[in-house]
Backbone bond lengths (Angstrom), bond angles and torsions (degrees), N, CA, C in turn:
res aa  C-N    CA-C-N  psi(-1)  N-CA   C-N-CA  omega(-1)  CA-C   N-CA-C  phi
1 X - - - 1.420 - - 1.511 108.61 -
2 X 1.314 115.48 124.62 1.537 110.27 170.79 1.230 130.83 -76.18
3 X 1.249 98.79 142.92 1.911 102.26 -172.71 1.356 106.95 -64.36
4 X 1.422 105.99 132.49 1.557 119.01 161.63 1.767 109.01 -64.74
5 X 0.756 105.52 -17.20 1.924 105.44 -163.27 1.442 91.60 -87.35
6 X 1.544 93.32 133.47 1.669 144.12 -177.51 1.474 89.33 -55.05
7 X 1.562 148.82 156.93 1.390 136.08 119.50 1.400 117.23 -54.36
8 X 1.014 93.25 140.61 1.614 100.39 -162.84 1.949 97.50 -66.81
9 X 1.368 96.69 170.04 1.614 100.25 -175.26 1.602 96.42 -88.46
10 X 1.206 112.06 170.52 1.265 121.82 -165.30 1.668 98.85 -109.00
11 X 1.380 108.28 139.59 1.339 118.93 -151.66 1.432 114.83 -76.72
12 X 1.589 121.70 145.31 1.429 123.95 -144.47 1.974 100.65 -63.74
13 X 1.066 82.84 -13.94 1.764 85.44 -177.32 1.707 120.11 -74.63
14 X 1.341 88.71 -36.94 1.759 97.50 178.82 1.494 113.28 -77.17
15 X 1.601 112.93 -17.94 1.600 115.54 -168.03 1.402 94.42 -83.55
16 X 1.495 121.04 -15.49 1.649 125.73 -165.35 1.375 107.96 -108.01
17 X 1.303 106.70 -9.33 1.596 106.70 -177.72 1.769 119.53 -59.88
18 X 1.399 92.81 -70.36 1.724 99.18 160.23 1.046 124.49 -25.91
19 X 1.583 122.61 -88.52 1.420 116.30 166.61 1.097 129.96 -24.07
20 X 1.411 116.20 -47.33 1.670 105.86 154.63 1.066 165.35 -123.36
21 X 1.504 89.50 42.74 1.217 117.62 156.14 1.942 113.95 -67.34
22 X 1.249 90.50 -37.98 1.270 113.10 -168.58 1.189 117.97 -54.62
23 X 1.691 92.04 -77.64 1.341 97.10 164.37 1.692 135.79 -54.37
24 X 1.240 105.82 -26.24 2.036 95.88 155.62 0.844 110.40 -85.80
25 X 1.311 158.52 1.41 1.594 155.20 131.00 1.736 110.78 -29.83
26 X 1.538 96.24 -63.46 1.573 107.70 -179.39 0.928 101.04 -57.28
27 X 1.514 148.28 -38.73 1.830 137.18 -143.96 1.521 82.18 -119.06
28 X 1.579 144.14 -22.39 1.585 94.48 149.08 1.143 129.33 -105.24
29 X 1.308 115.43 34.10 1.637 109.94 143.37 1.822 130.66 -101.56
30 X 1.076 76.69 -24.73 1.376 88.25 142.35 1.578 129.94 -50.73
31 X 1.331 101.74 -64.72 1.547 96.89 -178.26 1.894 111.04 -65.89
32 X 1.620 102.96 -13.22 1.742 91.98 -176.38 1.243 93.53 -93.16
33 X 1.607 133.61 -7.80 1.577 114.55 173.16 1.822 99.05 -70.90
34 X 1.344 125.67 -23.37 1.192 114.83 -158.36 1.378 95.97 -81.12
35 X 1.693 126.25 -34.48 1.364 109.30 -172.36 1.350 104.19 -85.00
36 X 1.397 132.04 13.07 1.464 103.80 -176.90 1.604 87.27 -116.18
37 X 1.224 112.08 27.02 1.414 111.53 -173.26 1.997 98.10 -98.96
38 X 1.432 84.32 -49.74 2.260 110.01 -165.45 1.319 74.18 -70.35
39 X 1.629 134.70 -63.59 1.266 106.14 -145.22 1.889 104.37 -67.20
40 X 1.380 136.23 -29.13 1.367 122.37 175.72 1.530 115.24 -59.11
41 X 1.596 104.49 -36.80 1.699 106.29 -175.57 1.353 106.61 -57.80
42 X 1.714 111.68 -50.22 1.290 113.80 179.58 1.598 103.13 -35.59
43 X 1.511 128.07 -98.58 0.692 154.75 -141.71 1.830 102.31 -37.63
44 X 1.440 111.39 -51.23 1.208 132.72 177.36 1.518 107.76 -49.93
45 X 1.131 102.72 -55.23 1.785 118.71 172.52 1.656 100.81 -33.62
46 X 1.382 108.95 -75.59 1.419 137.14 -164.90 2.032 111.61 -54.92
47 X 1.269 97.94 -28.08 1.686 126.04 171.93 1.579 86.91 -59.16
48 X 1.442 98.66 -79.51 1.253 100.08 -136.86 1.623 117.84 -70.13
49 X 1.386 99.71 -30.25 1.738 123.65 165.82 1.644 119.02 -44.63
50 X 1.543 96.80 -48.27 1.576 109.98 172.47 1.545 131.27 -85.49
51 X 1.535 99.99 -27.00 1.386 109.71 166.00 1.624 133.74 -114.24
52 X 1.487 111.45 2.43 1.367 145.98 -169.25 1.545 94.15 27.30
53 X 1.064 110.47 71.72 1.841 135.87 157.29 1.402 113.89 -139.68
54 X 1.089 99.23 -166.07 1.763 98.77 -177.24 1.772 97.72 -130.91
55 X 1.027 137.52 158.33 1.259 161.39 -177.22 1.452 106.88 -36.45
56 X 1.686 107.15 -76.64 1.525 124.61 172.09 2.084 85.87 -33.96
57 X 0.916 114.13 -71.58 1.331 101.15 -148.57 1.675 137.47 -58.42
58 X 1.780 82.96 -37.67 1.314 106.32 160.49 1.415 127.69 -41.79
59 X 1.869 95.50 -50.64 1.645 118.03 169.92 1.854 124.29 -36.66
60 X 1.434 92.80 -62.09 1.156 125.69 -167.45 1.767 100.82 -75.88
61 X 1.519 135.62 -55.67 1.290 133.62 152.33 2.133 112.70 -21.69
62 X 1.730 94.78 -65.05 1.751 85.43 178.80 1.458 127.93 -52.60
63 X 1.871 93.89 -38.40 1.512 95.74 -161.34 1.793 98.61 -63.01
64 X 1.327 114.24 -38.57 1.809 113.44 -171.30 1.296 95.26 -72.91
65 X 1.231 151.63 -50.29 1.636 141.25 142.34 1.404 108.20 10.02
66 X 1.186 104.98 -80.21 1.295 122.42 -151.99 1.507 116.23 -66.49
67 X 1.859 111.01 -35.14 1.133 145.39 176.19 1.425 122.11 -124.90
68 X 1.674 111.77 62.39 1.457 126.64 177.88 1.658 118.37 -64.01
69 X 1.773 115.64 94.45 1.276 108.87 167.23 1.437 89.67 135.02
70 X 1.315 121.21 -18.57 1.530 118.68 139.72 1.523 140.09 -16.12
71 X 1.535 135.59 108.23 1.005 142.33 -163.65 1.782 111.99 -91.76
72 X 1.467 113.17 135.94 1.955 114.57 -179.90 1.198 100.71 -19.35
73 X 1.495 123.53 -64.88 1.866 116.85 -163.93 1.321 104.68 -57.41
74 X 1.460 134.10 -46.10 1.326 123.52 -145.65 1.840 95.34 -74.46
75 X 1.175 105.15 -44.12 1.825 117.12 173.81 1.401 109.98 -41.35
76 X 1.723 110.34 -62.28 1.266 112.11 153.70 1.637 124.82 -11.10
77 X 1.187 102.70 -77.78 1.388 143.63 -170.11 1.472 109.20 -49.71
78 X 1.545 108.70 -40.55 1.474 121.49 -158.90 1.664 100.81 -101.25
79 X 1.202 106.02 -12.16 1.805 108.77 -170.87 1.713 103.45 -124.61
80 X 1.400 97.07 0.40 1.911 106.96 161.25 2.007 98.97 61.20
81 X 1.614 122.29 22.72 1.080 113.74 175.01 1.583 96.81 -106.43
82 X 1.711 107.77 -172.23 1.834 115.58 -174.15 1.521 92.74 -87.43
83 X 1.696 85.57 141.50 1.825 95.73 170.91 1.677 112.41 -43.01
84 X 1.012 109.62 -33.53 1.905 100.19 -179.50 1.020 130.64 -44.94
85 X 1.831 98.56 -52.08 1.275 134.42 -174.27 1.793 106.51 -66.88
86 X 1.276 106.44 -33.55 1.858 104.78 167.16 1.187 99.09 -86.89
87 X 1.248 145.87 -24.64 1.584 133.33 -167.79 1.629 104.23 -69.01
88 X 1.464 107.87 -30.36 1.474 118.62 -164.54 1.485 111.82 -100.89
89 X 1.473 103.91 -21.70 1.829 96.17 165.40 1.539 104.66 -78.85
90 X 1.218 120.36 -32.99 1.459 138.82 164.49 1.559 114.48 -29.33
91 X 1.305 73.75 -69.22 2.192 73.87 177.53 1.623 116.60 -76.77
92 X 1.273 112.90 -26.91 1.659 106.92 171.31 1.692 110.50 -75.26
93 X 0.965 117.92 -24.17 1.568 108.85 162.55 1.086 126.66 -74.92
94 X 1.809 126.88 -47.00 1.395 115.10 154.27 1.640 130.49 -42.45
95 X 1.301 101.74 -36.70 1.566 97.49 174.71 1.527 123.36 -79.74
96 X 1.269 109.21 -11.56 1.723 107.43 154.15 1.634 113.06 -92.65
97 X 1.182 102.79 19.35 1.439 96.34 175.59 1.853 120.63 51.97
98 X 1.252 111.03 23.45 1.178 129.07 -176.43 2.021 100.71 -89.93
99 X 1.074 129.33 -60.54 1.698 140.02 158.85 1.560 125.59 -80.73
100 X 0.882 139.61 120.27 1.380 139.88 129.42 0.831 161.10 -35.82
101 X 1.550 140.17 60.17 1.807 144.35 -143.09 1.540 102.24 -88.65
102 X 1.259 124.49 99.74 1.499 114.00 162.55 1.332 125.11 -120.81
103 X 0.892 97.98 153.71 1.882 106.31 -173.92 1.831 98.24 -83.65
104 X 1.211 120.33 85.82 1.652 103.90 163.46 1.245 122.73 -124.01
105 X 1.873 122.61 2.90 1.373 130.04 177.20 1.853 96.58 -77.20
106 X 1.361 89.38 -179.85 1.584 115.71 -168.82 1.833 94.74 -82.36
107 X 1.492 153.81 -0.46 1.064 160.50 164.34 1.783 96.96 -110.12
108 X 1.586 107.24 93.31 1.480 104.87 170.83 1.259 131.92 -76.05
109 X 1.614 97.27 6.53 2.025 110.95 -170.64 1.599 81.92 -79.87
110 X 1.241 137.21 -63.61 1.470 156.13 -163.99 1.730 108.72 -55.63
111 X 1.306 131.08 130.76 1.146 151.93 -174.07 1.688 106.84 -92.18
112 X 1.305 121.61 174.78 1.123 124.69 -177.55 1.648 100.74 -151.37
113 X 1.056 125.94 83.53 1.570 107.29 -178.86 1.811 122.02 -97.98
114 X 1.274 98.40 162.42 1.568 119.50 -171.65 1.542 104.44 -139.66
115 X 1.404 84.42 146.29 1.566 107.01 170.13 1.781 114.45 -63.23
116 X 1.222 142.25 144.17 1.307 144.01 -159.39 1.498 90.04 -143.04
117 X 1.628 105.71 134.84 1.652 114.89 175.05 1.481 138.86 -28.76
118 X 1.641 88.03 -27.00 1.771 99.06 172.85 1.098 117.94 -85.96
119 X 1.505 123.47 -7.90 1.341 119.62 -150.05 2.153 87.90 -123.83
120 X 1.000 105.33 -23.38 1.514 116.41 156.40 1.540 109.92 -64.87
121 X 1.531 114.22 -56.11 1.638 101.35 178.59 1.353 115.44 -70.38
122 X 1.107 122.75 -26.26 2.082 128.87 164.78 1.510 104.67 -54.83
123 X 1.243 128.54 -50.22 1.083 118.85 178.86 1.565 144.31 -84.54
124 X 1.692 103.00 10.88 1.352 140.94 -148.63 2.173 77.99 -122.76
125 X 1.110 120.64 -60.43 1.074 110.12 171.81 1.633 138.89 -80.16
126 X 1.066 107.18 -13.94 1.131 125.38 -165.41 1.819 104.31 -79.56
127 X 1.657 144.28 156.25 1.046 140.18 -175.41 1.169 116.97 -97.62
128 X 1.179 121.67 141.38 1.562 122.74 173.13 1.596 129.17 -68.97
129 X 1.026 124.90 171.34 1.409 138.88 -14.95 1.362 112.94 -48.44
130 X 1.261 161.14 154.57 1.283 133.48 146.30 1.404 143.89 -93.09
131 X 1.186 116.80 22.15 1.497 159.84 129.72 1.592 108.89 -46.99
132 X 1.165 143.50 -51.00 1.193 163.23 148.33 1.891 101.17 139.53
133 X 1.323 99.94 -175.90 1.455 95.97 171.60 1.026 128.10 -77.14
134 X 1.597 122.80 -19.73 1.837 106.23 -160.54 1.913 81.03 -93.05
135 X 1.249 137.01 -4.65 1.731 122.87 -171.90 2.474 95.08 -90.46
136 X 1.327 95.51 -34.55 1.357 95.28 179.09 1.667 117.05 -79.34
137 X 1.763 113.11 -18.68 1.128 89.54 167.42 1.458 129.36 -103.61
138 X 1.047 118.85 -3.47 2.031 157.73 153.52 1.156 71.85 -39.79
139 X 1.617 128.40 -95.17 1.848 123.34 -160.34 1.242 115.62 -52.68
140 X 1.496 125.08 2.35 1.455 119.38 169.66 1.230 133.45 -95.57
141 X 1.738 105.01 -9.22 1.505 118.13 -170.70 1.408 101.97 -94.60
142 X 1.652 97.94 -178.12 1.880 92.96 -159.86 2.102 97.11 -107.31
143 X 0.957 97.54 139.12 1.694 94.49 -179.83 1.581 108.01 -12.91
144 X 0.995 109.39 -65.95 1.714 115.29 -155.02 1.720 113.24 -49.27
145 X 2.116 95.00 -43.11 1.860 88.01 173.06 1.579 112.99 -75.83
146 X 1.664 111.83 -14.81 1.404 109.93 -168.28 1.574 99.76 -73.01
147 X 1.456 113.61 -42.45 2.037 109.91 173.63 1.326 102.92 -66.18
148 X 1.404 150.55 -29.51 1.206 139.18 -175.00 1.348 102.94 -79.02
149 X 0.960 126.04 -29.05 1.902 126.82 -168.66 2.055 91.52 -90.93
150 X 1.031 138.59 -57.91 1.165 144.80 161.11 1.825 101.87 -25.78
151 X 1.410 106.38 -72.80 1.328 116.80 -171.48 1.808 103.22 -50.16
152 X 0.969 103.72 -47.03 2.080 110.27 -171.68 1.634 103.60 -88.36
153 X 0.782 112.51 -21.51 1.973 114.01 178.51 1.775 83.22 -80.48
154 X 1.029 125.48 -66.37 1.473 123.21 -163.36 1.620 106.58 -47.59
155 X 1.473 119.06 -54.66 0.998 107.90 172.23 1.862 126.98 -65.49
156 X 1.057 106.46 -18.78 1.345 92.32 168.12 1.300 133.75 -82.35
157 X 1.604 87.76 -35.89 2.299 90.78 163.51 1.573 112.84 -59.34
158 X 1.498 120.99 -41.79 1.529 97.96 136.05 1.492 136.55 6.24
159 X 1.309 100.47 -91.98 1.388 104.61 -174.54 1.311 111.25 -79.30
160 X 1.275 122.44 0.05 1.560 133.02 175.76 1.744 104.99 -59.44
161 X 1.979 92.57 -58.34 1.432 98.12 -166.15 1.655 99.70 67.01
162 X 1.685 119.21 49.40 1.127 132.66 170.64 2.002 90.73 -90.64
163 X 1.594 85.85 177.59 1.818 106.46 -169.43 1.254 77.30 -126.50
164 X 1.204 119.89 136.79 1.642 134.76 168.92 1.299 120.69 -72.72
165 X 1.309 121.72 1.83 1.570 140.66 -163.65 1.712 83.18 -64.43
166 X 1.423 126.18 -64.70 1.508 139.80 -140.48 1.628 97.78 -81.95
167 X 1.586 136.21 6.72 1.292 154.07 139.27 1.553 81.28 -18.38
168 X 1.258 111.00 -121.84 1.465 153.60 163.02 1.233 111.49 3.05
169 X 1.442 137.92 -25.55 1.113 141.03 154.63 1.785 135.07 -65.68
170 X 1.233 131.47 99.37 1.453 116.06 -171.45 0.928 125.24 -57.26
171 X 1.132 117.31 151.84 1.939 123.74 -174.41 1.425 104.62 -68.50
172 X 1.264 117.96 -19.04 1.823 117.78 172.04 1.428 105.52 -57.84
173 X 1.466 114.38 -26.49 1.677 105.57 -136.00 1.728 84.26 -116.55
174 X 1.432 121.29 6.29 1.511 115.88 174.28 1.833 115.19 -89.14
């Protein structure tokens, strides 16, 4: 004869367990988005205090340093933000006279930029990395956590329902 009796419900503790598990899962990652958040602000802070620039710029000063005769896209290119976004750190450095944009290749639409004495002494004071920290320590990890962090960041902009536009933007310049 089959039992009339219900299975019993499962006890108010186990229906709550998950959830919170969960939810302290979420709040400490949470709290490591917050330190890898302070530690970039920090750092930016410390840029700009010591070199009275901002990060993006500092950035963008080494990389043409580094690569004298370099054109906006390739900077672009080299700091993984939108050509605009170098056209426009571009022009705020020429106008402190910190970079140099000149037209002297055989394509006169195309620029050629160089580092300029002021923009050598900004970067002589200014703190390292100059890339900032979260791009120097990203280049320190080994492929496998960099696809796992790729793989789990992806899924969470996911649930962001972010616009990919803000890619391209530096974390200096947020």
């Amino acid at each position: 004869m089959p039992s009339s009796r219900q299975p019993s419900p499962r006890p108010r503790s186990a229906v709550l367990a998950a959830p919170d598990v969960r939810n302290e899962q979420a709040a400490l990652v949470l709290r490591r988005f917050r330190l890898v958040f302070n530690a970039v602000k920090t750092h930016f802070q410390q840029v700009e205090k010591k070199a009275g620039v901002g990060g993006a710029q500092i950035w963008a000063l080494s990389v043409v340093r580094a690569n004298p005769g370099m054109g906006v896209n390739a900077l672009a290119q080299a700091m993984d933000i939108r050509q605009t976004t170098a056209s426009n750190l571009v022009k705020t450095l020429v106008s402190a006279e910190m970079l140099a944009a000149e037209k002297n290749g055989t394509d006169r639409r195309t620029v050629q930029l160089r580092v300029l004495p002021a923009g050598t002494l900004v970067l002589r004071k200014a703190p390292g990395p100059f890339a900032g920290v979260l791009p120097d320590a990203l280049a320190r990890l080994d492929a496998v956590t960099l696809q796992r962090l790729e793989d789990d960041l992806s899924a969470l902009i996911r649930e962001l329902g972010v616009d990919d536009k803000a890619a391209g933007i530096p974390l200096a310049q947020m």
